[in-house]
Each structure stands twice: as C-alpha cells, then as structure tokens.
PyMOL commands that place a pseudoatom at each C-alpha (Angstrom):
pseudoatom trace, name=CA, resn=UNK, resi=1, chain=A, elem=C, hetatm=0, pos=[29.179, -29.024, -23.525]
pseudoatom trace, name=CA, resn=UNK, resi=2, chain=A, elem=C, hetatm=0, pos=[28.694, -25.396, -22.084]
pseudoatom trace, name=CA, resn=UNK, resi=3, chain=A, elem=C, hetatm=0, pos=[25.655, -26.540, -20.610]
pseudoatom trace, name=CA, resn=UNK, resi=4, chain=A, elem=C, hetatm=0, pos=[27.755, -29.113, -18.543]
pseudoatom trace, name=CA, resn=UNK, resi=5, chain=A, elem=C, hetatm=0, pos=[30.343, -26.491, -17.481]
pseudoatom trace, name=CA, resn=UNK, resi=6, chain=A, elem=C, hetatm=0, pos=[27.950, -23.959, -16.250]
pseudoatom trace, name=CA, resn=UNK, resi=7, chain=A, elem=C, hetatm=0, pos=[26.058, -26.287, -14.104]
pseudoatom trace, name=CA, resn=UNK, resi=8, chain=A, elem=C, hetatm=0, pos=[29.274, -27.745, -12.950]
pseudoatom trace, name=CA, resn=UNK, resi=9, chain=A, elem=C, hetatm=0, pos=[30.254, -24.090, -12.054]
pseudoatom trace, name=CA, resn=UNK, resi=10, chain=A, elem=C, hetatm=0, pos=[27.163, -23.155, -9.991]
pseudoatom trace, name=CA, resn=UNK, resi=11, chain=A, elem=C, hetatm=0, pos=[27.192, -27.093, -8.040]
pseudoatom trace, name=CA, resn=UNK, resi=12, chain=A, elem=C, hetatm=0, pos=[27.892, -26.040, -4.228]
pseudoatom trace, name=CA, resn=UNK, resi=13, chain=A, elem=C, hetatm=0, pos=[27.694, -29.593, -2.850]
pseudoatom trace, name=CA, resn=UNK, resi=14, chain=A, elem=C, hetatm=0, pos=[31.686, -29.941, -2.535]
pseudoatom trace, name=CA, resn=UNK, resi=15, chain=A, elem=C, hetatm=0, pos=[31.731, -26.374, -0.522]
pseudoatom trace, name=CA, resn=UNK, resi=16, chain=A, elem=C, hetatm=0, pos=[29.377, -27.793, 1.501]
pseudoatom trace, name=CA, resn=UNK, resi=17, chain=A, elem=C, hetatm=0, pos=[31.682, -30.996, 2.027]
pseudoatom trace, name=CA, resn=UNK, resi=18, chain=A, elem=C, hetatm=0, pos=[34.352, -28.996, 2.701]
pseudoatom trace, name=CA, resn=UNK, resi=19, chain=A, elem=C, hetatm=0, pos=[33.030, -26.758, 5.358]
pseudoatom trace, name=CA, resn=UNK, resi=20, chain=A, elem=C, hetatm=0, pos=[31.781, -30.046, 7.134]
pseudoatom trace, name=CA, resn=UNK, resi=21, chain=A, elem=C, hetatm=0, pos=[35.124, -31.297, 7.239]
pseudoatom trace, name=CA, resn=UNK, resi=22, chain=A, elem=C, hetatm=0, pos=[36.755, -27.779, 8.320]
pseudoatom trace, name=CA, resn=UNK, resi=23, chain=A, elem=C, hetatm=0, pos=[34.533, -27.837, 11.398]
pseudoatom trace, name=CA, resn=UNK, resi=24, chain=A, elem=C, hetatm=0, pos=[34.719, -31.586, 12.204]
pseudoatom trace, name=CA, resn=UNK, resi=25, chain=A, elem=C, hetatm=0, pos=[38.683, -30.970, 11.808]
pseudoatom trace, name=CA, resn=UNK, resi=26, chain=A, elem=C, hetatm=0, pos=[38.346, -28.010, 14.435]
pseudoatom trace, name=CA, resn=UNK, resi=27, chain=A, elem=C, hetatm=0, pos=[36.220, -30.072, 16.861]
pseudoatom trace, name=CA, resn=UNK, resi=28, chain=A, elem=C, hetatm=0, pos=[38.681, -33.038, 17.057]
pseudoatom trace, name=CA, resn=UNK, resi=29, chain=A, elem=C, hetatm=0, pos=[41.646, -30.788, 17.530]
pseudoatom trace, name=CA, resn=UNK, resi=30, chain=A, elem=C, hetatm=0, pos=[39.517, -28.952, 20.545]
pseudoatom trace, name=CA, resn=UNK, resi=31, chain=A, elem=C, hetatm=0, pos=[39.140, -32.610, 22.131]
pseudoatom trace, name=CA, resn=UNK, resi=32, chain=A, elem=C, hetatm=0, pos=[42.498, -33.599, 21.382]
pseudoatom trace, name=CA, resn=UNK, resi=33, chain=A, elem=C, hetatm=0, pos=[43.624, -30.478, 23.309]
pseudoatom trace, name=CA, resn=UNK, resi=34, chain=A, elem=C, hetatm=0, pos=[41.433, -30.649, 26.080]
pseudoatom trace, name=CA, resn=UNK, resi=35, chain=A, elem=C, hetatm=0, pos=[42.144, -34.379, 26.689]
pseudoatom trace, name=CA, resn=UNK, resi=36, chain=A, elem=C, hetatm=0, pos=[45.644, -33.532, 27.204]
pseudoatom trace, name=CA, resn=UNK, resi=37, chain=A, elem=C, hetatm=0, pos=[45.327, -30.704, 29.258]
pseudoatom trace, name=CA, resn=UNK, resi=38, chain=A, elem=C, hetatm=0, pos=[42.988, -32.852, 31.463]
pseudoatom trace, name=CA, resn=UNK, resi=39, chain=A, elem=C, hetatm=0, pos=[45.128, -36.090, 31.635]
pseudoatom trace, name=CA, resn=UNK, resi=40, chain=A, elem=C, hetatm=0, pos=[48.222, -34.049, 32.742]
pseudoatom trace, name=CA, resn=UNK, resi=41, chain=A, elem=C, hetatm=0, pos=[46.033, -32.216, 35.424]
pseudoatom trace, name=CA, resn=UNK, resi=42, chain=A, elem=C, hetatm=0, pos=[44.572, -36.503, 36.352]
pseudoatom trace, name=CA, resn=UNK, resi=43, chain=A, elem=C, hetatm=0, pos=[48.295, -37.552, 36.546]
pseudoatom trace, name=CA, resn=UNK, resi=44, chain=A, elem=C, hetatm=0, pos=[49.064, -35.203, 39.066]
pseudoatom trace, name=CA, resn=UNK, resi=45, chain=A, elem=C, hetatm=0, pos=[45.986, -35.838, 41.181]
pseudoatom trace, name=CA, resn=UNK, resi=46, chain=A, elem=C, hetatm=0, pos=[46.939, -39.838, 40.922]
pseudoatom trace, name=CA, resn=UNK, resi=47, chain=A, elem=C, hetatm=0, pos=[50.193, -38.993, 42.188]
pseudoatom trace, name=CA, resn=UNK, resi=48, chain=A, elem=C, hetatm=0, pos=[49.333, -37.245, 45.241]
pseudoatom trace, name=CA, resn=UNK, resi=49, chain=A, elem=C, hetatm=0, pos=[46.818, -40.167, 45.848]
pseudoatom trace, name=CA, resn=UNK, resi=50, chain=A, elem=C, hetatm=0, pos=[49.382, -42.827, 46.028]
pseudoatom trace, name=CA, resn=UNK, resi=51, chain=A, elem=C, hetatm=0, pos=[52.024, -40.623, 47.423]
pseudoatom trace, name=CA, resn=UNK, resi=52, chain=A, elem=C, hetatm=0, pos=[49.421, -40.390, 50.405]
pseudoatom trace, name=CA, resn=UNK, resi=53, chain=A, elem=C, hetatm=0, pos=[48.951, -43.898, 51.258]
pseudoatom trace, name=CA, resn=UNK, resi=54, chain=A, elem=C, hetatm=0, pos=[51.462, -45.600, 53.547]
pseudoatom trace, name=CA, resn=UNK, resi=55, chain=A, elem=C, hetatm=0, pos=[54.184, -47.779, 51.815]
pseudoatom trace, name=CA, resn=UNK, resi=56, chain=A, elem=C, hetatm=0, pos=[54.969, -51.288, 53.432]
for i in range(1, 56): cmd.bond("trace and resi %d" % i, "trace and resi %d" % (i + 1))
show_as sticks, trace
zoom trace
C-alpha cells in the first residue's frame, strides 16, 4: 500500500494537465478581448460607411 502512495505522490501527469489548461484558459481570454476591442473599433468604421452614402 505505501508503494501505491509514493508513486501516486511523485505522478506529475495532472500538473501537466493543469498547466495546459491554465495557458489554453489565458489564450481564449486574450481572443475574447481582442475580438471585442476589434468589433467595437469595425462598428464604428461601418457606421461612417453608411453614414457616407446618400439616403433616398
């Protein structure tokens, strides 16, 4: 049975897991950010577009 918990102790693989999520967490939240930053910024081009074309 110590035999089990020692080599249960010294297993890294679920660090490993964890520090994949951490990163892939980081990376979505840096798109998520940037896609709203650049949508805002692609509203406001839109709207001087169609604010440039005559109305009938």
């Amino acid at each position: 049975m110590s035999g089990l918990l020692k080599r249960f102790q010294k297993d890294a693989s679920g660090a490993t897991a964890i520090e994949y999520a951490l990163i892939a967490g980081l990376i979505s939240i840096v798109i998520v950010a940037s896609a709203t930053a650049i949508g805002g910024s692609l509203s406001d081009i839109f709207t001087k577009v169609n604010a440039g074309f005559p109305t009938s």
